[in-house]
C-alpha positions in Angstrom: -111.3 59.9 103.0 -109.7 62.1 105.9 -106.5 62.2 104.0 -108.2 62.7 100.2 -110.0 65.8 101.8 -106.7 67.1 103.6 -104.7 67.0 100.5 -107.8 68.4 98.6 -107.8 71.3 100.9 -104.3 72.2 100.8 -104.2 72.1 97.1 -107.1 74.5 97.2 -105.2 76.8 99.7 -102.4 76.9 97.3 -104.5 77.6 94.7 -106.1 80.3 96.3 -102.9 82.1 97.5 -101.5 81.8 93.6 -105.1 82.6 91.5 -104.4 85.9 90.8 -101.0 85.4 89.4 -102.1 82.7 87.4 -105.3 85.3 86.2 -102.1 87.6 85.2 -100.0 85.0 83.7 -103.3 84.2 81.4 -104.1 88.0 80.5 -100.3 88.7 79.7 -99.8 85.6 77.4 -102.8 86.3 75.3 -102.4 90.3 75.3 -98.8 89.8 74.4 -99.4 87.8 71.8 -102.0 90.3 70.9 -99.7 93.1 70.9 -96.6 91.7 69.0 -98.3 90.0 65.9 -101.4 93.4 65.2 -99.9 96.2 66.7 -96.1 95.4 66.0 -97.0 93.1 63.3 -94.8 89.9 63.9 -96.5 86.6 62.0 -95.0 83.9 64.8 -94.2 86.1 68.1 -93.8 83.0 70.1 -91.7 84.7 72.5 -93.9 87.3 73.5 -96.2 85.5 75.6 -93.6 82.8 77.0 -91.9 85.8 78.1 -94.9 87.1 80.0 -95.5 84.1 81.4 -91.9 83.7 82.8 -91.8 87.1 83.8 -94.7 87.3 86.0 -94.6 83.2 86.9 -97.1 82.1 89.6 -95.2 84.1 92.5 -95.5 88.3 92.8 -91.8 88.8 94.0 -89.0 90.0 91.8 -90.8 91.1 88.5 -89.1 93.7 87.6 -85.8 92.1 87.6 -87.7 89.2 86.0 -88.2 91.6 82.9 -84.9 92.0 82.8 -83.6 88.8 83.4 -85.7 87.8 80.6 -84.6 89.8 77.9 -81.0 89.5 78.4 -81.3 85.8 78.3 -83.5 85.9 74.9 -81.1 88.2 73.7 -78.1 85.7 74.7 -79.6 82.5 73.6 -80.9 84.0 70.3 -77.8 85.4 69.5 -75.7 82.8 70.3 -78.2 80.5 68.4 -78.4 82.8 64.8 -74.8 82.9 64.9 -74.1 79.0 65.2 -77.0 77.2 63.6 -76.3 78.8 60.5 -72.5 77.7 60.5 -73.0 74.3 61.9 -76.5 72.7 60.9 -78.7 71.3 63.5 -78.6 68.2 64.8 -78.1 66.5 68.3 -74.8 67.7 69.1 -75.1 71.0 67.5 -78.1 71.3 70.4 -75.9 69.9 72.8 -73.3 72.9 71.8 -75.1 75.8 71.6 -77.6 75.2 75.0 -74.0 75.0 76.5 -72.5 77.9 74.9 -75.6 80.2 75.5 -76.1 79.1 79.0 -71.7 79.7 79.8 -72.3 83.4 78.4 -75.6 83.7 80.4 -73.8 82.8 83.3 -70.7 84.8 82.7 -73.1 87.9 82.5 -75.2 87.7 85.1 -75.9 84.8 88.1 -79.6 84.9 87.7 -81.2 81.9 87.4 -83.5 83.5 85.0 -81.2 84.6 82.3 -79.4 81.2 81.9 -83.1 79.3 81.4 -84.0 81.8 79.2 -80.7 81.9 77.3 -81.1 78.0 76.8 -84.3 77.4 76.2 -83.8 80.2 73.3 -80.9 78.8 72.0 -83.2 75.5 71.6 -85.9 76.9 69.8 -83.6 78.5 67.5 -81.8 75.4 67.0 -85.1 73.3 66.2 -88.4 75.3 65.6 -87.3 78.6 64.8 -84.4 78.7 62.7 -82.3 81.9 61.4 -83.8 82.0 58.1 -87.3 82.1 59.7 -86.8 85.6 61.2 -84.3 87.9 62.8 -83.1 87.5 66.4 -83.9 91.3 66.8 -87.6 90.7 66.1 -87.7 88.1 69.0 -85.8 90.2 71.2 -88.6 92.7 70.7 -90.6 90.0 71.1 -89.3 89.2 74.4 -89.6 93.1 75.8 -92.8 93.0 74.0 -94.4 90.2 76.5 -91.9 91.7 79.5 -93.6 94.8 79.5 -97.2 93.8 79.1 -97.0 91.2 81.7 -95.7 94.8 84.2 -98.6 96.0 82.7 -101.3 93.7 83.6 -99.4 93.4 86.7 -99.7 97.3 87.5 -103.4 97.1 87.0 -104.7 94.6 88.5 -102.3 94.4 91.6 -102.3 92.5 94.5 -102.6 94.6 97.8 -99.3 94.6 99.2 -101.0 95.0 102.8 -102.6 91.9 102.4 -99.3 90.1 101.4 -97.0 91.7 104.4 -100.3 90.8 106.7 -100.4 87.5 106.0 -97.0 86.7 106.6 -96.7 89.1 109.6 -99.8 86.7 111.3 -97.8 83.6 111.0 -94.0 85.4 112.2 -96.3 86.5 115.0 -97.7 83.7 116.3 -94.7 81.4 116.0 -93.5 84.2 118.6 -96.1 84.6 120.8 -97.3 81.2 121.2 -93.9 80.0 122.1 -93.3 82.7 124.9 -96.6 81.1 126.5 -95.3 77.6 126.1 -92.0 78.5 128.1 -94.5 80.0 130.2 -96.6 76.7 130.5 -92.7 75.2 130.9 -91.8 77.0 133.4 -95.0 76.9 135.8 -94.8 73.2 135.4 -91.1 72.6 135.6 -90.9 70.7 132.7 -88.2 70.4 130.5 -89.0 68.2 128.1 -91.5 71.0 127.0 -89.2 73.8 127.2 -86.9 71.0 124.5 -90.0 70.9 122.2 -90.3 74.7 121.9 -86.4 75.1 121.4 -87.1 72.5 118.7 -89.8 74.4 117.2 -88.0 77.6 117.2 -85.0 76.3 115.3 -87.3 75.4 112.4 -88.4 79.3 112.5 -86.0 80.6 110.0 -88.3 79.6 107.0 -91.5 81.9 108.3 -88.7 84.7 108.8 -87.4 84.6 105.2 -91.4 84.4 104.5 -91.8 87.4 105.6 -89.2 89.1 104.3 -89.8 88.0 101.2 -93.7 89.2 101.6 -92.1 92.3 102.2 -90.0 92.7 98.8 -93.0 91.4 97.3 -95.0 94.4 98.6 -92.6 96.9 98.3 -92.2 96.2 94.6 -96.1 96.4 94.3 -96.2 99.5 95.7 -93.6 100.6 93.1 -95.0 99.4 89.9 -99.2 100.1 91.0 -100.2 103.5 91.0 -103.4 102.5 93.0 -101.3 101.3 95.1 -99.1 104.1 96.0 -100.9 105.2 99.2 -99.6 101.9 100.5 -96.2 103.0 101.0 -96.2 104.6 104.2 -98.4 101.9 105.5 -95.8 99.0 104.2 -93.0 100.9 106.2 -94.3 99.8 109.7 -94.2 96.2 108.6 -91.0 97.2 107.3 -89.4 98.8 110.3 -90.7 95.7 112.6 -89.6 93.1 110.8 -85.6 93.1 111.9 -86.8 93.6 115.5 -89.6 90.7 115.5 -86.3 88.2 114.1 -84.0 89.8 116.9 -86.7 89.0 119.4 -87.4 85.5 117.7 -83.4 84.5 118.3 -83.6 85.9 121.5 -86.1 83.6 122.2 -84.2 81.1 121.0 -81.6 81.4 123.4 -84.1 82.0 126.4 -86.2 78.6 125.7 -82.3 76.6 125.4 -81.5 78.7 129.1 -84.9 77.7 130.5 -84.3 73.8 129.5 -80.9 74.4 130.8 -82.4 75.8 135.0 -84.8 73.6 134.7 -82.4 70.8 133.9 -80.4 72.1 136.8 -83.4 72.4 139.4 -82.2 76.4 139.7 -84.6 78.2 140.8 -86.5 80.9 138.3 -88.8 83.7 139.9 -92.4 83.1 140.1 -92.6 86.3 138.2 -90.9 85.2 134.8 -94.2 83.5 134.0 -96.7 86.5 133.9 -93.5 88.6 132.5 -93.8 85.9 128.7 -97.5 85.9 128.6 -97.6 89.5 128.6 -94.9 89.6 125.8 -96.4 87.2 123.7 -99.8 89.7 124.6 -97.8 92.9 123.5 -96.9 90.6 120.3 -100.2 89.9 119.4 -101.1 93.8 120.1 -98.2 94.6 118.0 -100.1 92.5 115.0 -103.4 93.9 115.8 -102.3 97.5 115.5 -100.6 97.1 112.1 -103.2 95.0 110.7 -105.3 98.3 111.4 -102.7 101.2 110.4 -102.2 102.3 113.7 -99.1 103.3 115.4 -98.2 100.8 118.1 -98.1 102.9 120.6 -100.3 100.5 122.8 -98.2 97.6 122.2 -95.1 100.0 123.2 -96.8 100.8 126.9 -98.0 97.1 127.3 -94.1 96.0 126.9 -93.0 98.7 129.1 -95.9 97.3 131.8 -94.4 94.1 131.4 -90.7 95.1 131.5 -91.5 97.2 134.9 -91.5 93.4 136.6 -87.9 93.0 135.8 -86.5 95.1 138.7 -84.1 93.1 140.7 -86.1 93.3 143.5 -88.8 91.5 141.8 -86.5 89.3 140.0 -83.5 87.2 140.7 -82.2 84.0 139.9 -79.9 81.4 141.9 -77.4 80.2 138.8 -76.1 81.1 135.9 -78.7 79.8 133.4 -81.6 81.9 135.5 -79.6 84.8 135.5 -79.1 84.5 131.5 -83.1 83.9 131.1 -83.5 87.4 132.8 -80.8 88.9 130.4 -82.6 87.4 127.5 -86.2 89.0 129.1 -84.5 92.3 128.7 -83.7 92.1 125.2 -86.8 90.1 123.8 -88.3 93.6 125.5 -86.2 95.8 123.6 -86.8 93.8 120.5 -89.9 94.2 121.0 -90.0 97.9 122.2 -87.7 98.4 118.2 -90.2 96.7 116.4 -92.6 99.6 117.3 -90.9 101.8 115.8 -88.6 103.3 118.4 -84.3 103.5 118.3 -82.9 101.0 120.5 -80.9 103.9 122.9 -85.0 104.8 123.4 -85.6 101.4 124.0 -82.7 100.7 126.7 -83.9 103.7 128.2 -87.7 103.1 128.5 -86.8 99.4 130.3 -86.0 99.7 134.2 -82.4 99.1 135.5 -82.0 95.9 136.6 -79.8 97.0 139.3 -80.5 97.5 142.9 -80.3 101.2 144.4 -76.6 102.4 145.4 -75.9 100.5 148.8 -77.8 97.8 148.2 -76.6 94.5 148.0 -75.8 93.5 144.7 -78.0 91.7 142.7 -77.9 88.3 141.3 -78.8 89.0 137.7 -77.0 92.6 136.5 -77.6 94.4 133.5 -75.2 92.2 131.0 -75.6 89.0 133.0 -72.7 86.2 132.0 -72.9 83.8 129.7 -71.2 81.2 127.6 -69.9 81.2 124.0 -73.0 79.5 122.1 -75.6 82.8 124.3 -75.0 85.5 122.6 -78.4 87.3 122.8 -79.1 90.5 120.4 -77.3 90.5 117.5 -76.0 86.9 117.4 -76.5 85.2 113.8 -76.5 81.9 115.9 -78.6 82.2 118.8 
């Protein structure tokens, strides 16, 4: 019964995340078909509500290039069909010939997915319900822009709130981050590798929540384009916007810190007590940082709480006996300049807020400097492998 309820409940959950583009998909189908057979006066406009079902579909990403998607491939498919049936009959091979051929030009036009469906799938009805001498491929191309554009329509009124969309995504991109800088945290006050392993594990499976997000953030963005109630969003949408490269930096940084970590502690090198207090209060200043979006603030308190926390890495504070140590407080710095980015500010603004690592002049040197060494596979920053 456990299990009956979990699966219950996650279907519910999907549910709930798509029930308002399903409530669009309904509205457009039956207001297209509204539309093309009183006001344009079509007597079997079949494509005007399959077209805005496929052109809103049960996500909110990508309509607008849905809509057109959607009437090239009618147009394709349609043409292709009128143009064959007519010569060659219809019949199991002529199917098989025309799909092919409508599908070939689809693809030669365009590689969206949508146009090549759409160019089949119209090149089928053509060849078995709707035949050339039933109507003219023009009308079902009008059809087609007919449904498109009511299914924008119903879309631009009764929008989701693009807010809500980059939020929810943001939350989960967020906590993947902040919760693993406590578990190194936990991994390093206990010495224990095998836990610093299981959040390296973790974050290699982080990629899909970053693509999440992004995609939230199209999503929004084209929301904010096509509903003029919500238009006020926009300024709000480009916070979420200008974090969301930093807060993936800062995740592959991460990566690379929780593989250095395993490595020290693998080694028995000693890391500074400090390193500890120095990831909880990043993974605090990360869940400031959603906090202060979440209310349309400026992050300027998660700013001065990663400076507070980057004032610990002074070499004095901080140094490290090997090479993976030294690499951990290199990859400190730049999860705080990540960070510092994702509020907003340039990265030369970033480098300069952090303290130098370096001792004073006549000091003796310290063991982890500003670029500390590393091997091929640590590249921290702007590696597309961390």
């Amino acid at each position: 019964m456990g299990a009956v309820r979990d699966a219950v409940g996650r279907g519910l959950a999907r549910w709930r995340g798509a029930a308002l583009p399903i409530v669009h998909c309904a509205l457009s189908a039956g207001l297209a078909w509204l539309v093309a057979s009183v006001v344009i006066g079509h007597q079997r406009p079949f494509f005007a509500p399959i077209a805005a079902v496929v052109c809103l579909g049960v996500s909110l990403g990508q309509r607008l290039r849905r809509v057109g998607e959607l009437v090239v491939g009618v147009s394709v498919g349609v043409g292709v069909g009128d143009a064959l049936i007519g010569w060659i009959g219809s019949g199991p091979w002529q199917i098989a010939l025309v799909v092919a051929l409508a599908m070939s030009a689809a693809v030669l036009l365009d590689g969206g997915s949508v146009i090549a469906l759409q160019a089949g799938s119209s090149a089928v009805l053509v060849a078995t319900l709707l035949p050339p001498s039933e109507g003219g491929g023009f009308d079902r191309m009008i059809d087609a822009l007919t449904g498109g554009l009511v299914g924008l329509a119903v879309a631009a009124l009764l929008p989701a709130n693009p807010i809500t969309v980059a939020q929810r995504q943001l939350k989960v991109l967020t906590n993947t981050l902040s919760s693993t800088l406590r578990n190194l945290a936990e991994a390093l006050d206990e010495r224990d590798g095998v836990k610093a392993a299981g959040v390296l594990a973790e974050l290699r499976t982080s990629q899909t929540t970053i693509d999440d997000y992004r995609s939230a953030l199209q999503t929004g963005t084209e929301i904010a384009r096509i509903a003029p109630i919500r238009w006020r969003s926009k300024d709000r949408l480009g916070r979420y916007h200008t974090a969301a490269v930093p807060v993936d930096y800062a995740i592959r940084n991460t990566r690379v810190l929780a593989r250095r970590i395993m490595a020290a502690l693998k080694a028995d090198e000693r890391i500074p007590d400090g390193v500890p207090e120095v990831l909880r209060n990043y993974a605090d200043a990360v869940d400031r940082l959603r906090a202060e979006l979440e209310k349309g603030k400026d992050p300027a308190g998660t700013r001065e709480a990663v400076r507070d926390a980057a004032r610990q890495l002074t070499a004095r504070r901080l140094a490290g006996d090997g090479l993976s140590s030294q690499v951990v407080l290199g990859q400190i710095r730049s999860v705080a300049v990540d960070l510092l980015q994702a509020t907003g500010v340039s990265r030369s603004e970033a480098m300069e807020a952090l303290p130098p690592l370096s001792r004073p002049a006549g000091a003796e040197s310290p063991a982890a400097g500003s670029a500390p060494a590393r091997g091929p596979e640590d590249q921290p920053g702007r590696t597309n492998r961390p």
